[in-house]
C-alpha positions in Angstrom: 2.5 304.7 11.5 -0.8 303.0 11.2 -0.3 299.7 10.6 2.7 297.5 11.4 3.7 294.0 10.4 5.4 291.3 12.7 6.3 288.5 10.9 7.1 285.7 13.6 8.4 281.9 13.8 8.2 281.6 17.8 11.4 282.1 18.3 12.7 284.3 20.9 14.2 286.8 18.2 10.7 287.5 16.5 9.3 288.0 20.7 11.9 290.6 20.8 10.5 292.0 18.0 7.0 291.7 19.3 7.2 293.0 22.1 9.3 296.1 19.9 6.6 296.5 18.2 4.1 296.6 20.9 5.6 299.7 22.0 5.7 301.5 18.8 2.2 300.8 18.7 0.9 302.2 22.1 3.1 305.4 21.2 1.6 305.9 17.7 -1.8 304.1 18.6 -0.7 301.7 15.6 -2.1 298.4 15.0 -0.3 295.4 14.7 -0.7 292.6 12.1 1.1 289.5 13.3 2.0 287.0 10.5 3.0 283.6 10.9 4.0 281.7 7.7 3.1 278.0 7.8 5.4 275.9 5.6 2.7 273.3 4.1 4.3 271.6 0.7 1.8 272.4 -2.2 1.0 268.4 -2.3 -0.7 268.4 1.4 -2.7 271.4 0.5 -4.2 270.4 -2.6 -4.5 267.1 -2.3 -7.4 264.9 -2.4 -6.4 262.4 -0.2 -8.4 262.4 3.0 -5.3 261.4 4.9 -3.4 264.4 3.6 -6.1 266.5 3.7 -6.7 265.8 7.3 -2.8 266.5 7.9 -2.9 270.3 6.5 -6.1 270.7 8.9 -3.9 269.6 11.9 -0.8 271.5 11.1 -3.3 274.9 10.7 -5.6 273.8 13.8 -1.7 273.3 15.4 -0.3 276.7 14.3 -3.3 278.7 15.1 -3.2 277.2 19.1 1.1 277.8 18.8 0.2 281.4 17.7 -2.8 282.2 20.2 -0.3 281.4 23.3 2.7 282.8 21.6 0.7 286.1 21.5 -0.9 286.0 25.1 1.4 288.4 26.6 0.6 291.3 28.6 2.6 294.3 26.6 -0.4 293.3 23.7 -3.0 294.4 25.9 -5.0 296.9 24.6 -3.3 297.1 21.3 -5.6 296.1 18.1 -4.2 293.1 17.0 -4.8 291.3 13.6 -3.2 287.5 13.4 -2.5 286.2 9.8 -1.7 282.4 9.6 -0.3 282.2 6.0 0.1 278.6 4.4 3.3 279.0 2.7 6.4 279.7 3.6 7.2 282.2 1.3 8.5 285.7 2.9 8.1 287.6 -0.3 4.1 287.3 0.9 5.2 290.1 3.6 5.7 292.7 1.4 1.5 291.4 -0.3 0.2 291.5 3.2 1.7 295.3 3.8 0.5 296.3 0.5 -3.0 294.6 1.2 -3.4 296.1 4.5 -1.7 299.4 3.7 1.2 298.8 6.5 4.0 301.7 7.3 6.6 299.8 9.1 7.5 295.8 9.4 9.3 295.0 12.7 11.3 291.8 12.1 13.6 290.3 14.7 17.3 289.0 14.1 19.9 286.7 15.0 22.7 288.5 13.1 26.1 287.4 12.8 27.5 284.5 14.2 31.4 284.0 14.4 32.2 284.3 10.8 29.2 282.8 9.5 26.4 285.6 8.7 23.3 284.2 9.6 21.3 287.0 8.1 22.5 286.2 4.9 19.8 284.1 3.4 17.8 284.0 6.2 14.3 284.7 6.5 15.1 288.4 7.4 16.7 289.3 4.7 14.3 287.6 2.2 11.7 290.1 3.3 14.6 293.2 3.6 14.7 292.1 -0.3 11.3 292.1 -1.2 9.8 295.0 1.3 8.3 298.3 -0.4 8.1 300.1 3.0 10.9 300.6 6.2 12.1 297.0 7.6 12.9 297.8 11.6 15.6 295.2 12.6 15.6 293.9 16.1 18.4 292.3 17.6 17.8 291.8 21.2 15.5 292.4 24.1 13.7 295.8 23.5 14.3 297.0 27.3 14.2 300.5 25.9 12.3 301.5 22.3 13.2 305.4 22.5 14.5 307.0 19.3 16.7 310.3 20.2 19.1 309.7 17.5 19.8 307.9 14.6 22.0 307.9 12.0 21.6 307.6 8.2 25.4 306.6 6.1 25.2 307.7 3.0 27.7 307.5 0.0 25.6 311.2 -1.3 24.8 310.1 -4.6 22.0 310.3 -6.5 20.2 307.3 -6.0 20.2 307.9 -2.1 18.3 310.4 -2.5 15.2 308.6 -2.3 16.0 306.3 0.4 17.3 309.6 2.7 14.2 311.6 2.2 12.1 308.1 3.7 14.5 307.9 6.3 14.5 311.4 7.0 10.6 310.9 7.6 10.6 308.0 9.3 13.1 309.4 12.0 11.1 312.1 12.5 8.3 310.2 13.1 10.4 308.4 15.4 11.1 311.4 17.1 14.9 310.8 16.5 17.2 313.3 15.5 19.2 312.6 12.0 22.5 312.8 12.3 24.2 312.3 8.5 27.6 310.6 8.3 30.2 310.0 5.6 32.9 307.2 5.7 36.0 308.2 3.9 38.1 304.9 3.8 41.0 303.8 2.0 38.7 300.8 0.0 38.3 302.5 -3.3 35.9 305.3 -1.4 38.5 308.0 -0.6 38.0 311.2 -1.8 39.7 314.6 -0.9 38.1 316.8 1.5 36.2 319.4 -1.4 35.5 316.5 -3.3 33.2 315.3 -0.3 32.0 319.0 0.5 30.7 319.3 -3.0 29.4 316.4 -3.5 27.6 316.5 -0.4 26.1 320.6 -0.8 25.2 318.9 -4.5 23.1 316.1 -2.6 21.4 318.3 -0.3 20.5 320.9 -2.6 18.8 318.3 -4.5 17.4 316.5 -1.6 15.9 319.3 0.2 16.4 322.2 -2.1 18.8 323.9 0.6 22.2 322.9 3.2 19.5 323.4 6.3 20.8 320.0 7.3 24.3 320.6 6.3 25.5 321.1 9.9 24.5 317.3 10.8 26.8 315.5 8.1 29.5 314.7 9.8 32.8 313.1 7.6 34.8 310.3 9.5 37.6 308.5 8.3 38.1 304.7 9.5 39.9 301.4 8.0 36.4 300.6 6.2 32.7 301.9 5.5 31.7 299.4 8.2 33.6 300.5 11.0 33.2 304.3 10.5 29.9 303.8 10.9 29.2 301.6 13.7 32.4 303.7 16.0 30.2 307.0 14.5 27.1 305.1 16.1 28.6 304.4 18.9 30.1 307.9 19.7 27.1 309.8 19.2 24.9 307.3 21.5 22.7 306.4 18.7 19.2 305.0 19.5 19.2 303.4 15.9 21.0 303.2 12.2 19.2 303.6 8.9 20.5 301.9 5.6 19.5 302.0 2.4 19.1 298.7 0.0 18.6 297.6 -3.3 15.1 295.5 -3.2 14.9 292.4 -5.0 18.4 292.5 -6.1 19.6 291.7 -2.4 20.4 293.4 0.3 22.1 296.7 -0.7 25.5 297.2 -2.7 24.8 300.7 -1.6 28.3 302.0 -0.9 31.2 300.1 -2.9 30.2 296.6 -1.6 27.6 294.9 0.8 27.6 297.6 3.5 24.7 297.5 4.4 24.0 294.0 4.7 27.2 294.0 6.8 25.9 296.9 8.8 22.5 294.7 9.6 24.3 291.6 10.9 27.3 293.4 13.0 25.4 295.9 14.5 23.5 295.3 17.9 22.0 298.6 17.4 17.7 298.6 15.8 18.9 298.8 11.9 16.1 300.5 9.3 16.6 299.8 6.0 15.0 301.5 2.8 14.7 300.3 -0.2 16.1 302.5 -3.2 
């Protein structure tokens, strides 16, 4: 975990995940790479107008003083730090920067769900869940404590989690969290008998890993939906953090039988990974 992103817009969300992010770093001596996306219309940037020209240099001089106070804090100290003051505002451009500076790990902070409205939902967070090649880290509150001792992965044991468990399987190890594997059996088209779930998931492992080592940390719950078996299995185990799976570019992941996941990353006020399949 070498490099790690923090996209931020000042808010107190993307500070939580800051200041998340600062720890991760002084465990793993990491380095951070703070982007800022500066929404500048195309017109002001190229134009020749000296007026408008003048107004893009005022809105960058602006940012760049905004960002240089936003990131005088004393958790930073003594952590390399790279700012990155992008012109657009165009969160695709995260997953560029990771892949131009050969990041591990973006740490991106969250409002979540609000009453019934989900405000990840086409929020900025979820444009770069959608568009990230590497592990998004969620935040949803003040970080008071950043230790990983368990997390859990849900899984539906098919074959295209496979690739998505094996990242998260190395990514909670390097966490130092302990994977605990968990299957929802709910009456929303997902029900299957008790050997159907056995097989299927002795078939996933032995593809996965090549043996049932991990077998005895799949655990089967049943609950009124995916959603809930997950979160109350989160919940009972004390889990430090939950680890999803999504689709890319096609949205945030249909993974199980619906939008669990994206469900899963507004409701929970757990640290939510996600992995893109």
């Amino acid at each position: 975990m070498k490099k790690i992103i923090v996209p931020i817009d000042f808010s107190e969300h993307s500070e939580y995940a800051l200041e998340a992010a600062a720890t991760l770093a002084k465990k793993y001596d990491s380095e951070l790479i703070v982007l800022h996306m500066l929404e500048l219309s195309n017109a002001i940037l190229t134009s020749a107008s000296d007026t408008l020209s003048q107004e893009a240099v005022f809105y960058l001089k602006l940012a760049e003083q905004k960002f240089d106070q936003f990131l005088d804090k004393p958790y930073l100290e003594n952590i390399k730090l790279t700012p990155i003051v992008k012109h657009f505002k165009v969160w695709s451009e995260v997953n560029d920067v990771a892949n131009e500076h050969d990041a591990n790990l973006v740490v991106m902070g969250s409002h979540g769900a609000s009453g019934i409205k989900e405000v990840l939902v086409g929020s900025n967070t979820e444009k770069v869940v959608r568009h990230s090649d590497i592990p998004v880290l969620v935040i949803k509150h003040n970080p008071i404590l950043m230790e990983f001792e368990n997390g859990v992965f849900a899984s539906d044991f098919s074959d295209e989690a496979v690739a998505p468990y094996l990242n998260a399987k190395k990514a909670l190890n390097k966490l130092g969290a302990k994977m605990h594997l968990v299957y929802v059996n709910a009456p929303d088209g997902s029900f299957r008998s008790s050997s159907e779930i056995d097989k299927r998931v002795s078939d996933f492992l032995r593809k996965a890993d090549g043996d049932l080592e991990n077998l005895p940390n799949v655990t089967v719950v049943s609950d009124y939906s995916i959603e809930k078996g997950i979160l109350n299995f989160a919940n009972l185990i004390g889990a430090d953090v939950i680890a999803v799976a999504t689709h890319g570019r096609k949205g945030l992941a249909h993974f199980f039988e619906g939008s669990i996941s994206e469900d899963i990353a507004n409701h929970s006020t757990l640290p939510v990974m996600t992995f893109k399949i």
